[in-house]
C-alpha positions in Angstrom: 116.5 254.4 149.1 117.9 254.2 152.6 116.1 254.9 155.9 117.1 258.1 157.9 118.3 257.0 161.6 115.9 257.5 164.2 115.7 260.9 166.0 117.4 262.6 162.7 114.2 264.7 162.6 113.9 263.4 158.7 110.5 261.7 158.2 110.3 259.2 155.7 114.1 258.7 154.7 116.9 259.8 152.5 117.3 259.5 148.5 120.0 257.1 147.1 121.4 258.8 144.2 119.7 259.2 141.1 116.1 259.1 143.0 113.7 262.1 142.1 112.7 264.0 145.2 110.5 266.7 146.4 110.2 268.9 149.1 106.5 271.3 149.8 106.8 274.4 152.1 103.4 275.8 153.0 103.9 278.8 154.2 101.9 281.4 155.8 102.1 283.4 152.7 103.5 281.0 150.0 103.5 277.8 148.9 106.6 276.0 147.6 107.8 272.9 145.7 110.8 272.0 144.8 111.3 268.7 142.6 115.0 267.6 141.9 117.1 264.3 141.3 119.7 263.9 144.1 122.6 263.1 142.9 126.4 262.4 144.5 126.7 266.4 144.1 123.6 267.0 145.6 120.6 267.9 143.8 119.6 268.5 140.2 116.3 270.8 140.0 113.7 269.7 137.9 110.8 271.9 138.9 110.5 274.9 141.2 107.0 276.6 141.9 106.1 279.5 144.2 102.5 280.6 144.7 101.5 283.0 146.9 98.1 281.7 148.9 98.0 284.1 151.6 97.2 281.3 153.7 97.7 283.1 157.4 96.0 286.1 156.7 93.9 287.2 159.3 95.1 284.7 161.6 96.2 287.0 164.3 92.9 288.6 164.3 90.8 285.7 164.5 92.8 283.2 165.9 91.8 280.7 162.8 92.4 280.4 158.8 90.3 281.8 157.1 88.1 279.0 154.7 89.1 281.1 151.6 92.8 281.4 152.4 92.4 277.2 153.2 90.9 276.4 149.6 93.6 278.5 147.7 96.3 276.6 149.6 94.5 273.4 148.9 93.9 274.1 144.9 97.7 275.0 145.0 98.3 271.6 146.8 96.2 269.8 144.6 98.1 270.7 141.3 101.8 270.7 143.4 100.6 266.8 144.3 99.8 266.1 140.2 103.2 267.5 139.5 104.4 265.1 141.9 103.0 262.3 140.6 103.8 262.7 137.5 107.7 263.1 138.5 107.1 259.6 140.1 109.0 261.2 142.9 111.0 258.4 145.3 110.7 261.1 148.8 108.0 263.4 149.3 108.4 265.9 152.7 105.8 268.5 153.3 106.2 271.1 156.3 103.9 273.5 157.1 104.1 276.9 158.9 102.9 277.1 162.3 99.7 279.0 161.4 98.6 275.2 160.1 99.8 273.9 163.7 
């Protein structure tokens, strides 16, 4: 694995071919993963999951996330992070919508 030059905005790196990746979008409504091998083509997809959490709602009303809207994000997390591991993934990114910011 090589290391992504400073101010690229890429945290952690870039994959040398053949190394297993994964990418997690937490969304204010859905939570994505996307594990793949990149390859000199790009990628190969191993796994894709989408779960719809609902993580933002009521946001604008409140101002804050909601605790159950949190812990269905988090269980989703939890089992995304087992698939993970168990992929033995080389790069890991998460982003996260700015509802989490």
């Amino acid at each position: 694995m090589t290391e992504a030059p400073p101010g690229t905005g890429i945290v952690g790196g870039t994959a040398a071919r053949g190394a297993t990746v994964a990418a997690v979008d937490v969304g204010s409504n859905t939570v994505r993963l996307l594990i793949a091998e990149a390859n000199s083509g790009g990628l190969r997809r191993i796994d894709r999951r989408s779960v719809v959490t609902r993580l933002a709602e009521g946001v604008d009303r409140s101002g804050r996330l909601h605790p159950e809207a949190v812990g269905r994000t988090l269980e989703v997390l939890a089992t995304y992070a087992g698939l993970v591991a168990a992929s033995d993934c080389d790069l890991v990114g998460v982003i996260a919508t700015s509802a989490v910011r």
